[in-house]
N, C-alpha and C positions, 0 to 999 in steps of 0.2 A: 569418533566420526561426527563432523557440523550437520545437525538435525535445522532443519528450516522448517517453520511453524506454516507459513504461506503452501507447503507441497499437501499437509493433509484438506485441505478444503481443495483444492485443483484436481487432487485424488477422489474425493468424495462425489463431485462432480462428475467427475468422467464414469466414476463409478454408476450414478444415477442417468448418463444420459444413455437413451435408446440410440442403437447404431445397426437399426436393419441392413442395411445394405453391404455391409461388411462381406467379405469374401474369408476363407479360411486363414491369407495372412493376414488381413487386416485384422483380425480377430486376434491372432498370435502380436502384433504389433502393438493392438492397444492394448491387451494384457502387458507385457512388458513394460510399457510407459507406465500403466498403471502400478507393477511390482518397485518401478525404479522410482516414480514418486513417494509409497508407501515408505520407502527404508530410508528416504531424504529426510520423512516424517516421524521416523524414531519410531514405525508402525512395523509389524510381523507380514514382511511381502509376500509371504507365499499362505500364510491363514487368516489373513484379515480378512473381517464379513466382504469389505470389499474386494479385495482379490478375488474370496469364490462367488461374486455374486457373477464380477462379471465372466468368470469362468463358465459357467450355469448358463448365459444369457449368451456366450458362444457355443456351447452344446446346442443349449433351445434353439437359436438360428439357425444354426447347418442342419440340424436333423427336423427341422418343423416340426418339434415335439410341445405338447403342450407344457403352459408352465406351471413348476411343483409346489408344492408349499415351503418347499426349501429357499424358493428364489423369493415368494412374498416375504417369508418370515424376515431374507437378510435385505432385502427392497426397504424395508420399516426399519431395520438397524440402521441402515446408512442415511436413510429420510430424517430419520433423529437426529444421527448426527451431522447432519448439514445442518439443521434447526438450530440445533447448540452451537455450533460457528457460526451462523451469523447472530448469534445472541452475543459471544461475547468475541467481536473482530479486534484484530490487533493491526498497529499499520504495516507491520513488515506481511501479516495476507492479506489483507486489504490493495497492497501496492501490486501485489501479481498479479490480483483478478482484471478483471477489465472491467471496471467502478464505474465505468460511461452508460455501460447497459442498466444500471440498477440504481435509482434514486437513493435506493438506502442507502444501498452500499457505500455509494457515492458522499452522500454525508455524514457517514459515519468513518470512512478516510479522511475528509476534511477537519474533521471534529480531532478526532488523535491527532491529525497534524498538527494541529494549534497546541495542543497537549504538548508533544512531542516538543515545540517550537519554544515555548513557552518552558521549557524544565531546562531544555541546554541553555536558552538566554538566562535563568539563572547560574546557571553551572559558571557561566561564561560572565558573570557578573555585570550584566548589562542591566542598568538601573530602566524599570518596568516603563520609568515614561518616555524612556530614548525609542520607543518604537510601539507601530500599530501593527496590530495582526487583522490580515484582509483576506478575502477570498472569493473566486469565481468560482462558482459550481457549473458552468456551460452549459448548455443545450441536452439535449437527448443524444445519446451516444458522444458526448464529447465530457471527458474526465475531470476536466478544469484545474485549478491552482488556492494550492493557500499560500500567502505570502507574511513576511514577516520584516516591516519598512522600516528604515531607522534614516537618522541623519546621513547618507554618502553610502549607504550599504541595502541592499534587498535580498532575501532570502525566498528560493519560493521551491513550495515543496508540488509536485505534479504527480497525480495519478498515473498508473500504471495502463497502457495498452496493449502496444504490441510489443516494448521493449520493457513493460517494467515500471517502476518510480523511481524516481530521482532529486536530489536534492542539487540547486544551483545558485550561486553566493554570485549579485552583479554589485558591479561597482555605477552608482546612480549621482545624480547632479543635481538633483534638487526635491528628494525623496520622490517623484513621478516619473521621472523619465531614467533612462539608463544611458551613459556613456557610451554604449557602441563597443567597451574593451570584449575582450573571450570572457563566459562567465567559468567560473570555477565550479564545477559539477564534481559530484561525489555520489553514493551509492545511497539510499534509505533506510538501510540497516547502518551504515557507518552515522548517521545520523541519530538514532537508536540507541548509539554507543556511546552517551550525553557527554561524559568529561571527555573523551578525546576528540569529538566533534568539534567540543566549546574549545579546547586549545588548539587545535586547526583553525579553527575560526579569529582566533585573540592575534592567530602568526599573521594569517592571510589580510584584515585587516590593518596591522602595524606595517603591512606591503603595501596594502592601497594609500597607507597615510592619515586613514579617517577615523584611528582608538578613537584619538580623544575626540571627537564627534559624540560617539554612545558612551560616555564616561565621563560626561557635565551635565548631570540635572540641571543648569542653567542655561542649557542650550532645548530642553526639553520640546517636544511637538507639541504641536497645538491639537488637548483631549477631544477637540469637535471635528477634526478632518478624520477620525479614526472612521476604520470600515467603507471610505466613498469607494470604494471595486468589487463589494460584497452584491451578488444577486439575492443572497439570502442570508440573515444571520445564523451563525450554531453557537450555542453555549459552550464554556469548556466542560 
């Protein structure tokens, strides 16, 4: 069974957020969504601390009973473990959260993106000076982009909202502006997947016509335009 690392942090959450107002299905439903995320995440859906916390926290509700020490003691397992995920994010959870609401979060998706961006361009044998790595981090509530510029090609990787993250290869005119063609969108885990990215990418380019663009260091960009779309810089 495909385990998705992105469902235990979505799980952990729902786990921890209060939901007074909950009716008896609504209680049965977010249980469920919470059992169906837990086993996406290689997690025990019917004994995880989270399952029966919030199992506990639909008793408490319906019966206005007060709460036991049982619901603190798994309240503090699950508060951990959110602690530990966002210590160590990865961009495939990273890409399902909604990154617009949390600063951190927010640039610590950006930060892997460039990582991420940065391992396939080698995969893919793109000599390091054929391209600048740039990024918007956007406003509040707004997820922003990392990008990845070359001669006749753009890469830009988008935080996740309401659909998710996504990766989109444009075909560009003069490393700023884009052509106006469909861009080529693909999934952020398939991105992830570095060597078959980088030879999706080697095809899609020999289509646009522009290899040899990022395959002559004598064509190289000029190292002082690197970063002009950055609101902020992140280290790799």
């Amino acid at each position: 069974m495909t385990m998705y690392p992105d469902r235990e942090y979505r799980f952990v959450l729902a786990t921890l957020d209060p939901i007074p107002s909950l009716n008896e299905a609504g209680w049965y439903i977010a249980i469920q969504h919470a059992m169906n995320d837990a086993e996406a995440a290689g997690l025990d859906a019917v004994n995880d601390p989270g399952v029966r916390l919030l199992r506990l926290k639909s008793t408490s509700a319906q019966s206005a009973s007060v709460e036991n020490p049982e619901m603190t003691e798994l309240q503090n397992i699950c508060q951990k473990r959110l602690a530990k995920l966002r210590r160590e994010p990865t961009l495939a959870l990273l890409g399902s959260y909604d990154v617009a609401s949390d600063d951190k979060l927010k640039q610590w998706f950006h930060a892997e993106a460039r990582k991420a961006l940065v391992a396939m361009a080698d995969k893919a044998e793109i000599d390091p000076r054929m391209y600048q790595l740039r990024h918007r981090l956007g406003h509040r509530y707004e997820p922003g982009s990392t990008y990845m510029v070359g001669k006749g090609f753009h890469i830009e990787v988008t935080a996740g909202r309401k659909f998710g993250a996504n990766v989109g290869l444009y075909k560009t005119k003069d490393r700023d502006y884009l052509t106006g063609d469909t861009p080529r969108w693909r999934s952020l885990l398939q991105l992830l997947d570095t060597a078959d990215y980088a030879l999706w990418l080697k095809d899609q380019l020999r289509l646009m016509q522009i290899m040899s663009n990022i395959c002559s260091p004598e064509e190289a960009l000029d190292p002082e335009s690197g970063l002009t779309h950055s609101d902020e810089r992140i280290g790799q």
